[in-house]
C-alpha positions in Angstrom: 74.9 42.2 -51.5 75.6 44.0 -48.3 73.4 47.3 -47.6 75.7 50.8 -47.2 75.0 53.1 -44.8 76.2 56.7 -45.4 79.0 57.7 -43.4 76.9 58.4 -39.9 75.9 54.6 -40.2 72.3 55.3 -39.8 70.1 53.2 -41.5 67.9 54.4 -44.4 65.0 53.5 -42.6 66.0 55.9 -39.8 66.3 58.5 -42.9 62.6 57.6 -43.5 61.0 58.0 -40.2 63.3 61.0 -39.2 61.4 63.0 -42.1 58.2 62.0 -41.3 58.6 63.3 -37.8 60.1 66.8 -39.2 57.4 66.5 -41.4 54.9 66.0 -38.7 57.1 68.5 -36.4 56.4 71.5 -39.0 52.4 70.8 -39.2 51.9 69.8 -42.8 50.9 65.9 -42.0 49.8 64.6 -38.5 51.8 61.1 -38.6 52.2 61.2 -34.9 49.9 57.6 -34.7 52.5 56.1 -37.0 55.3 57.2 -34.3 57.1 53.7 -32.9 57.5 55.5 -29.5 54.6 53.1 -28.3 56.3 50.0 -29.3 59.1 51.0 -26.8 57.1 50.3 -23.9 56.7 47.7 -22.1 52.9 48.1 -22.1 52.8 47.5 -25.6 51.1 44.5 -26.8 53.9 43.1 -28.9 56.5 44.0 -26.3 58.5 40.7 -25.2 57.4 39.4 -21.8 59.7 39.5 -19.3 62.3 41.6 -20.5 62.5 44.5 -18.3 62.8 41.6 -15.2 65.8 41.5 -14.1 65.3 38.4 -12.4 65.4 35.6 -15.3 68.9 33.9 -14.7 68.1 30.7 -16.7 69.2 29.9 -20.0 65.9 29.7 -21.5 65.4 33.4 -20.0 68.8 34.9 -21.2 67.9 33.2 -24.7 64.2 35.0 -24.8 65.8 38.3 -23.3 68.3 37.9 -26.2 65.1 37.6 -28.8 63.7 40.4 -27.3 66.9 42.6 -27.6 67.2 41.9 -31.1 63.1 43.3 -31.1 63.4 46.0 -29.2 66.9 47.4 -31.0 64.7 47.8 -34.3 62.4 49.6 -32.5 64.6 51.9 -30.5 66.3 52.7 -33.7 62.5 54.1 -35.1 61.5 55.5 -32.4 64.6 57.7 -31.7 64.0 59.4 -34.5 61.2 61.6 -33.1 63.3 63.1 -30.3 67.0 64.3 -31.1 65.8 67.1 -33.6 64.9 70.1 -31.7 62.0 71.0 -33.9 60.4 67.7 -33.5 61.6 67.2 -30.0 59.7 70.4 -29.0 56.3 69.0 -31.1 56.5 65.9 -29.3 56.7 68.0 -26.0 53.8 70.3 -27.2 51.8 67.4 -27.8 52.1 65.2 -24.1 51.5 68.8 -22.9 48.0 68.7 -23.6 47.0 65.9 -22.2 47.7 63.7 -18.9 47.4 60.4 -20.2 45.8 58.9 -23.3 42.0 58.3 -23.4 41.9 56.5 -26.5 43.8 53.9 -28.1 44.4 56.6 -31.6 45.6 58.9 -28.9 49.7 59.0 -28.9 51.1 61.8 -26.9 50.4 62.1 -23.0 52.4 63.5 -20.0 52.4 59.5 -19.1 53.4 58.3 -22.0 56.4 61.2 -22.2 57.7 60.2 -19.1 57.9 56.4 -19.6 59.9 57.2 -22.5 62.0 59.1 -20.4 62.4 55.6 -18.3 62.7 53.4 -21.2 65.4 54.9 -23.2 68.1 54.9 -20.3 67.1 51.3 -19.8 67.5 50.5 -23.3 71.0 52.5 -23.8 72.6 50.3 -21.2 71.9 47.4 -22.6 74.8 45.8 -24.2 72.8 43.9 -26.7 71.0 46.3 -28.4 73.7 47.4 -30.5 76.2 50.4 -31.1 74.0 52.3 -33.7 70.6 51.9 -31.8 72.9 52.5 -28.3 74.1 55.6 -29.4 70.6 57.5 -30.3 69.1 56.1 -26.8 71.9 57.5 -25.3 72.1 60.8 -26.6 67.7 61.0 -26.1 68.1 59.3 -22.1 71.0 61.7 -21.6 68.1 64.4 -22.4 70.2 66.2 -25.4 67.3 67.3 -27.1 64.3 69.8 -25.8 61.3 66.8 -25.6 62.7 66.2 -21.8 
């Protein structure tokens, strides 16, 4: 049985996690540690080696790079969904506001972390592998249509 998507083709996942940012946007639940924006980043711990260099030519590279696509796509698809919305777009801005850079490994929104997001997500939209669905949401957040930029 093949899963439907409604007619925008998001998954219902991405329905999931968009409410839970609105939801965290409005104030009545902090679920800001639960965002995916960390897993995003190359600093992450279970971020795949290597795949921001663009110097791996091999085939053993390109296979790992293609591994690591398929990762990060999954990722990019949850973590877009705190940004577009302006409401939560502006919470996520509020909250890097306050602080420089994290301090603590519960902490999630810095000025740091905001920016290499703002890195990340162009990077990520080029990328041919990462898919048309998960393409189109970095796109729209690295083309900085929405008020967290």
């Amino acid at each position: 049985m093949t899963a439907r998507f409604r007619g925008d083709d998001r998954p219902p996942i991405a329905e999931l996690l968009s409410a839970v940012a609105r939801i965290t946007a409005l104030d009545l639940i902090d679920s800001g540690w639960i965002s995916s924006l960390e897993t995003i980043l190359p600093t992450y711990s279970w971020y795949p080696k290597g795949l921001n260099d663009d110097d791996s030519e091999d085939q053993q590279g390109l296979n790992n790079k293609d591994q690591g696509f398929r990762w990060l796509a999954g990722w990019v698809i949850a973590s877009v969904q705190w940004l577009p919305r302006p409401e939560v777009g502006r919470y996520v801005y509020r909250q890097c506001t306050k602080r420089e850079r994290i301090t603590k490994r519960s902490d999630m929104w810095s000025g740091h972390r905001r920016q290499r997001w703002k890195e990340q997500f162009p990077y990520v939209a080029k990328e041919e592998r990462i898919g048309i669905y998960t393409c189109s949401g970095a796109c729209r957040v690295g083309a900085g249509e929405d008020d967290w930029v």
